[in-house]
N, C-alpha and C positions, 0 to 999 in steps of 0.2 A: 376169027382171031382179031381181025381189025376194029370189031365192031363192041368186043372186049376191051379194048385197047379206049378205046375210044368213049365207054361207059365208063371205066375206072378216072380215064380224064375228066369226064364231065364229075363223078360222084366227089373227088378230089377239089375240083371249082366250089360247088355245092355247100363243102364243108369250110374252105376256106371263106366262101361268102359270109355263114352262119358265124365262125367265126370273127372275124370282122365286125359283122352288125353286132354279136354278145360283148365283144370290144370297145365299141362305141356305145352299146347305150350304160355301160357301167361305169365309160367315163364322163358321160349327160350327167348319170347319176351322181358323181362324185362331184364334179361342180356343184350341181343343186344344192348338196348339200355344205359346199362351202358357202355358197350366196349365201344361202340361208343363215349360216353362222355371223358371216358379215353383218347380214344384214342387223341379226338381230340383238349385237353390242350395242351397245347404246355409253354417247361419252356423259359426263356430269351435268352437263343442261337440262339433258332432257329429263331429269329425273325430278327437279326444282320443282314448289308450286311459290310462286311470289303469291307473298304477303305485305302488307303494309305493314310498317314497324310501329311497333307500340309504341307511344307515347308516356304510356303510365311506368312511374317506377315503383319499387316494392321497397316497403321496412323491413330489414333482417337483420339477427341477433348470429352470434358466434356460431348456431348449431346451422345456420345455412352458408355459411363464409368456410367452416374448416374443410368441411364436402366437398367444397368448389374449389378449394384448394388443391386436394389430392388429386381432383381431376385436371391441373391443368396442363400438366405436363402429358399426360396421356391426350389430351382433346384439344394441345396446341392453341391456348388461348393467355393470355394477358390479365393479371386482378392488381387494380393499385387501390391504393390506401390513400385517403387523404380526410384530414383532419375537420373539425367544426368551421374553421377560417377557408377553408381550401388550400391548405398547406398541405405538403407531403408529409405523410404518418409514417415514421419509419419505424419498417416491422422486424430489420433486422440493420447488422454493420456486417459489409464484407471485410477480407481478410486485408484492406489497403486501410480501413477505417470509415469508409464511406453508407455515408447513410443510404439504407435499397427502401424504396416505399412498392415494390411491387415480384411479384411472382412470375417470371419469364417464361410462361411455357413452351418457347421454342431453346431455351436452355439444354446445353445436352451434356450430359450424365453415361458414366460406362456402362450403364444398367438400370432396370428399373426400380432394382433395390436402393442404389444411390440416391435419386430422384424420393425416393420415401425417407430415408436417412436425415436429407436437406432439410426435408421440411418441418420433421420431427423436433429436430435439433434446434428451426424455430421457433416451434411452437412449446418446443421446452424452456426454450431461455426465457421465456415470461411474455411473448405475444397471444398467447393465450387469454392468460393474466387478465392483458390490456384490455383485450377486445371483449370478455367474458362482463356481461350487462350491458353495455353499450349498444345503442342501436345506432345503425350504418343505414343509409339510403341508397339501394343496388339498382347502375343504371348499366346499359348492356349496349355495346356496337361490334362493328365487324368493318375490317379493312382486308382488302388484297396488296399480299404484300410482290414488289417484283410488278406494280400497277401500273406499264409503260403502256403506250399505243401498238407498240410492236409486235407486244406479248399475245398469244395466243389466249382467249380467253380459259381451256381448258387446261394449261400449265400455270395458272395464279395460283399461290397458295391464298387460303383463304383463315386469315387470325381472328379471330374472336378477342372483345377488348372487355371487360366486368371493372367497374369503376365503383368501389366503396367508399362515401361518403360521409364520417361521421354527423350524425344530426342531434346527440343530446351531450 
């Protein structure tokens, strides 16, 4: 009987051992697979390939300005207008009377209907018109806005700036 006693103890150990180790290597296992996850986000740098920026600018007519228009508010980027002199073209009057030579696409709108609406409305009121045969000379930059030393390079937002120049 004691010797019963005393196999039931040991099978008992046995299992708890087994136990145990199935315990621990499932939770090896479930790390690894966190590391792994860790590991393999990646923040906005690493994704970059720098390039040199062009120097060359391009001639564009109304059919490459309206496109770039509708995109800016979805792609966060800046188009200003400016005349043969280098004066601001103004492409619309807001509601104070002031002359606007430029498209804010960090402007924010209830929706993205609204944001379409806007722009309709100026390209209805005769900025169309204006721009329609004219050729512009489109030069391109990008600033981070929020560009302190403090700032974390991956919390910049990054604006894109489209500068239309009339040239005839």
């Amino acid at each position: 009987m004691e010797n019963g006693a005393e196999a039931l103890k040991i099978a008992f150990a046995i299992m708890m051992f087994i136990m145990a180790l199935s315990l621990s290597i499932s939770s090896i296992s479930q790390a690894n697979s966190a590391v792994t996850a860790i590991i393999g986000y990646n923040d906005r740098e690493t994704n970059y390939s720098y390039v040199e920026p062009s120097s060359s600018n391009r001639t564009v007519g109304v059919e490459t300005i309206i496109p770039t228009m509708y995109k800016a508010y979805k792609e966060n980027f800046n188009i200003y207008f400016y005349d043969n002199t280098g004066r601001s073209f103004k492409i619309y009057e807001d509601e104070d009377g002031n002359e606007i030579n430029c498209i804010d696409g960090s402007e924010v709108f209830g929706n993205a209907q609204e944001a379409l609406d806007h722009l309709n409305q100026i390209l209805n009121n005769g900025l169309y018109d204006t721009l329609a045969g004219k050729k512009f000379e489109e030069r391109l930059g990008e600033y981070y806005q929020d560009d302190s030393e403090n700032t974390p390079e991956v919390n910049k937002t990054k604006t894109r700036v489209i500068i239309y120049t009339q040239v005839d």
